[in-house]
N, C-alpha and C positions, 0 to 999 in steps of 0.2 A: 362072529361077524355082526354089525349091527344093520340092524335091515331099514329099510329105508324107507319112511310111510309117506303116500303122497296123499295130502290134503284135497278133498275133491271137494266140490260144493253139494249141499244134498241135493239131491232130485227131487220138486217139491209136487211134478206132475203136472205140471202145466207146459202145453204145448211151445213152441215159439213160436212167435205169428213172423212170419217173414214177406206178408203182403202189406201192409202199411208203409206209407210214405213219408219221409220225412217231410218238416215244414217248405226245406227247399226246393227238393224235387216238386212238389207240388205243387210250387210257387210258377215254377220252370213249367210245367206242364200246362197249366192254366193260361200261361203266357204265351209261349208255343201256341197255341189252340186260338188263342183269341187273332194273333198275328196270320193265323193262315186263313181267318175267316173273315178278316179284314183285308187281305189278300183278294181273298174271291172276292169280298164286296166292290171291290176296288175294280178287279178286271173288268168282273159284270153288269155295272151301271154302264158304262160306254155302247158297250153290247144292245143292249137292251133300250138307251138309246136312242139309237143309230134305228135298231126293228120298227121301234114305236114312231119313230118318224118316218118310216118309209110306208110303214103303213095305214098310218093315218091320212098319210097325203095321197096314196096308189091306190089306194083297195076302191073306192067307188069307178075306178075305169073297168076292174078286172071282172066285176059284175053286170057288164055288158055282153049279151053274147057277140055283139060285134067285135069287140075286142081279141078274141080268139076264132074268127073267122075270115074277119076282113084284113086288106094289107094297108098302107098307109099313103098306097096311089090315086092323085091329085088333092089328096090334103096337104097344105099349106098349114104353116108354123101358125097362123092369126086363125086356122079355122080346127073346128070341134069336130068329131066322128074320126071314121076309119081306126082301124086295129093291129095287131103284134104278130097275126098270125107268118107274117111274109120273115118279120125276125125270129121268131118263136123255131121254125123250119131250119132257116141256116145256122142257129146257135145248134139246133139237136144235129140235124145233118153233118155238120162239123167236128162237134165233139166226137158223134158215130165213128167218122172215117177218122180222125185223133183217135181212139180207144183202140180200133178194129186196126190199126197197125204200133203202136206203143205198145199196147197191153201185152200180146205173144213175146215181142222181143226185150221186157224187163222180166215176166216170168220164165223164158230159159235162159237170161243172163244172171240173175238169181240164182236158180236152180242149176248152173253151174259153179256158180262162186260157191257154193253152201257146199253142195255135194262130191262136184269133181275137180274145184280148182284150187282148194285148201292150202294156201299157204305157195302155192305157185306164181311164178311170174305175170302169167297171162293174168291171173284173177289182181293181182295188186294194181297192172295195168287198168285193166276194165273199172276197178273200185277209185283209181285215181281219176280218170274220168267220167264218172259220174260226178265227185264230189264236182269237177269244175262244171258238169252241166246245171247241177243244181245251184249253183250260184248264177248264170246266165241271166242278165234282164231279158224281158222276150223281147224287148225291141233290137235286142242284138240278133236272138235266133230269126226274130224277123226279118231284119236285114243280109243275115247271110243265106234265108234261102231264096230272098230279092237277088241276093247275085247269084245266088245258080241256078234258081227258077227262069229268071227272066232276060240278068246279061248275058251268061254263057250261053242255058239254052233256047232264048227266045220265044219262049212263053208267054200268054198273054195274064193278068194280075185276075186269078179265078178262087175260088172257094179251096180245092185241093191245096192251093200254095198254103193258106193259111194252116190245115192242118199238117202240114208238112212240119211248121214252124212249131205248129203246138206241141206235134211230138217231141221235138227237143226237150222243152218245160215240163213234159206227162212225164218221162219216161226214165230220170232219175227219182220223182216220185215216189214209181209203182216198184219201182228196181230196191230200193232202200225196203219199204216197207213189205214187202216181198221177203226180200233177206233175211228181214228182222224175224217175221212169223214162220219160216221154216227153221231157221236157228233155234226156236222154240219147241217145234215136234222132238220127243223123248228121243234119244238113242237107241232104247228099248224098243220101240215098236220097229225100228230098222234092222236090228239085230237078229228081233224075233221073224223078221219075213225073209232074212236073209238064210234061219235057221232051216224053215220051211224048204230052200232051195229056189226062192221068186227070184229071177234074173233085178240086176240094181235099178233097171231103166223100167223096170216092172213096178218096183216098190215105190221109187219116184213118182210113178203113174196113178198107181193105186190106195199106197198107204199115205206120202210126204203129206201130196198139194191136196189131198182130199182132206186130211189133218188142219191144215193149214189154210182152207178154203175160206173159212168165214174171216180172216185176219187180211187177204188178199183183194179181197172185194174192197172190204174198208180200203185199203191202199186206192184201186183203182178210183171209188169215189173220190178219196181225196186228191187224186190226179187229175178226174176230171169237174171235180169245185176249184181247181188250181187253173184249170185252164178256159174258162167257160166264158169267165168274167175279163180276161185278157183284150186290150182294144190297140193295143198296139199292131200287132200282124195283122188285125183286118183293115187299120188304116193304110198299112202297106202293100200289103200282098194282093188286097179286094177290097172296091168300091162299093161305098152302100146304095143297096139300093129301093126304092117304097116299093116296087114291084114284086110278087110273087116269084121266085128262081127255088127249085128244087134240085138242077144241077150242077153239083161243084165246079165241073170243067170248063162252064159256060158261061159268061157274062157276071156282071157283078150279081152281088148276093146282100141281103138284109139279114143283121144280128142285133140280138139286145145288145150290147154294148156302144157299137155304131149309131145305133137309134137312140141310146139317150144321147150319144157325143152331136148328132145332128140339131136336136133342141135343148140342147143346155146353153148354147148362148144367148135363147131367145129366153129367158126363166121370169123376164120380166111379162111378158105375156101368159094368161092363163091358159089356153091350152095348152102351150108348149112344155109351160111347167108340169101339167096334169100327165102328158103321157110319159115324161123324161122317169117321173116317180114311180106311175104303173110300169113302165116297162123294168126298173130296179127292182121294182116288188115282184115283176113276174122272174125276173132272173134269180132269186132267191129262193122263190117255190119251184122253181123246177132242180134246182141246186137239192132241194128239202125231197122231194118226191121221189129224185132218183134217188138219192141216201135212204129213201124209206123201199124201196123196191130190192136194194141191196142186200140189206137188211133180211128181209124178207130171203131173198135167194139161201144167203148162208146160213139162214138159221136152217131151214127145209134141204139142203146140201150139203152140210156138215155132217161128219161121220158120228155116229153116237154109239156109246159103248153101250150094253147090255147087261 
């Protein structure tokens, strides 16, 4: 038989480098890179802005302490003084009562879809509308708790109405971004509490949303920066007002958004302009504050392994 020699290359001892790039790839990558960074440049000049302008025109009011003390009754569009505090009150007071009823009911309609309604009908129901609430203008949600607020049940146009409305626009929010962050907790840690013998409404309680705490906050801020700045429902639902009101139920109520919509017509005047800015510049730092207090919660709230 003749044997059959295969010709191999010698082995000459040198490794094969198999990180190096060809010219093209590196061409591509370079490109890629430069394209995402002109990207960002691109988003973030707007951004920034839009900041630099509101701060430059707002910031010497908000250094008054008048400004966060006093309300904006008997000042006049042509006159100087008086402060935010009477809007400052009904933007927090509102978002409060928006949060204290949206927030509970997107984290156990979440925490149904995730956990017990998988692939059921109820949960594709519930998942079909949300998608349609999060599409809603609020001047829609606005208008229809105008008719059941006020035409059915004869209601007078108070504070409450609005966060009625707001919850609509929170509350697919908090629902989505909810869903998304328990989605994210391991199967393993469920499995393993399951191992232990914790009843499922146990583990949900103790292992999921504790898991999933610092992702859920973020949610909520972003539900309540979605709704803060909304001027449609309080032009509907509540009258603004320069007076001090701390209760929803009762008479009109003052918001930052209402308070710039009062003197922005007047922009040709310098005070009018002056408060229209600080009040935008206060609605953003309170946007910023609560997001930094969040923050704060979930880091000191979240579970940490050992």
């Amino acid at each position: 038989m003749t044997a059959i020699v295969e010709n191999k290359p010698a082995y000459d001892g040198k490794a094969l480098d198999l990180t190096g790039k060809s010219g093209a790839r590196a061409f591509r990558n370079t490109l890629a890179t430069v394209l995402i960074v002109l990207a960002f440049v691109v988003a973030i000049i707007p951004l920034l802005w839009i900041l630099w302008t509101v701060v430059s025109k707002g910031y010497h009011l908000l250094l008054s302490a008048d400004w966060w003390s006093q309300s904006q009754r008997g000042i006049t569009v042509r006159r100087e003084g008086g402060g935010a505090y009477h809007a400052i009150m009904g933007t927090l007071i509102m978002s409060l009562i928006t949060a204290v009823i949206a927030v509970p009911i997107a984290v156990m309609g979440a925490v149904y879809m995730v956990e017990y309604g998988k692939g059921t009908k109820a949960a594709r129901v519930v998942s079909f509308m949300v998608d349609i609430l999060t599409g809603v203008p609020s001047i829609v949600a606005a208008l229809f708790i105008y008719a059941v607020w006020i035409t059915v049940f004869g209601f007078n146009r108070v504070g409450f109405a609005v966060s009625l409305s707001l919850v609509l626009l929170m509350l697919p929010v908090v629902l989505r971004s909810t869903e998304e962050m328990l989605k994210l907790v391991p199967d393993e840690l469920r499995e393993a509490s399951y191992a232990l013998g914790v009843p499922k409404w146990k583990t949900i309680l103790k292992v999921v949303v504790p898991t999933a705490f610092g992702g859920i906050v973020t949610g909520v801020m972003l539900g309540l920066a979605r709704v803060m700045g909304e001027t449609a429902p309080l032009l509907i639902l509540v009258g603004y007002s320069k007076n001090i009101n701390t209760n929803p139920f009762n008479g009109f109520m003052g918001a930052l958004p209402t308070m710039i919509n009062q003197d922005r017509t007047e922009l040709a005047l310098q005070p009018a302009a002056d408060r229209v800015w600080a009040a935008a510049l206060t609605l953003i730092l309170l946007v910023l504050v609560l997001n930094l207090l969040a923050r704060l919660v979930a880091r000191f709230s979240t579970i940490k392994s050992k």
